[in-house]
N, C-alpha and C positions, 0 to 999 in steps of 0.2 A: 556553545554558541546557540542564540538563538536562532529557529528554523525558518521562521519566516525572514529576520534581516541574510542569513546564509541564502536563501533560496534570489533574494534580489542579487546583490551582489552576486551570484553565481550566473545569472540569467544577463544581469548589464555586462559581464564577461563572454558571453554567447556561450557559456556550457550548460550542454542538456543537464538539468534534475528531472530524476527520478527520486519517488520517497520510497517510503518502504513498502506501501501496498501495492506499489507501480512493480519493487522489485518481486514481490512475491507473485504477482500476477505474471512476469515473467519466468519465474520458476517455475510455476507450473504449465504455462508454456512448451518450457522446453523438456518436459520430463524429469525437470530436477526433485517436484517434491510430489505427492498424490493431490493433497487438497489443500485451497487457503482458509477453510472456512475456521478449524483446528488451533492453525495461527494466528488468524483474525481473534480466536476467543482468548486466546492465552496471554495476546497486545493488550486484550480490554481486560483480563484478569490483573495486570500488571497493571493498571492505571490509563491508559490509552485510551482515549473517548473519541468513539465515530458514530457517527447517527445511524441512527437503526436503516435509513435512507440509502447513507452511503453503504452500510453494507452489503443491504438486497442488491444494489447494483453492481458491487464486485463479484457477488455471490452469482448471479444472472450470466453477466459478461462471463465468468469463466465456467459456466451451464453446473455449478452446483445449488442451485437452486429450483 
């Protein structure tokens, strides 16, 4: 499916999305994993393109930066 027509459709339903950096941000949250910065690089090993932008700011918000 694509993510972006999923994410409306899911939203015109009033279910919360979360993607995946939302969920990893919450992983480390709750203790689940030590760092996202690890899995942030292994998504962009695999093909997954975030701007260097959005990085530093997940990297910031969750103080491994």
């Amino acid at each position: 499916m694509d993510e972006l027509t999923g994410r409306k459709v899911a939203e015109s339903l009033q279910i919360k999305v979360t993607g995946s950096v939302g969920l990893l941000i919450q992983a480390k949250q709750q203790g689940k994993i030590e760092a996202v910065k690890p899995l942030l690089d292994a998504m962009q090993a695999a093909g997954i393109y975030f701007s260097q932008r959005f990085i530093a700011a997940v990297l910031q918000y969750v103080h491994e930066s």
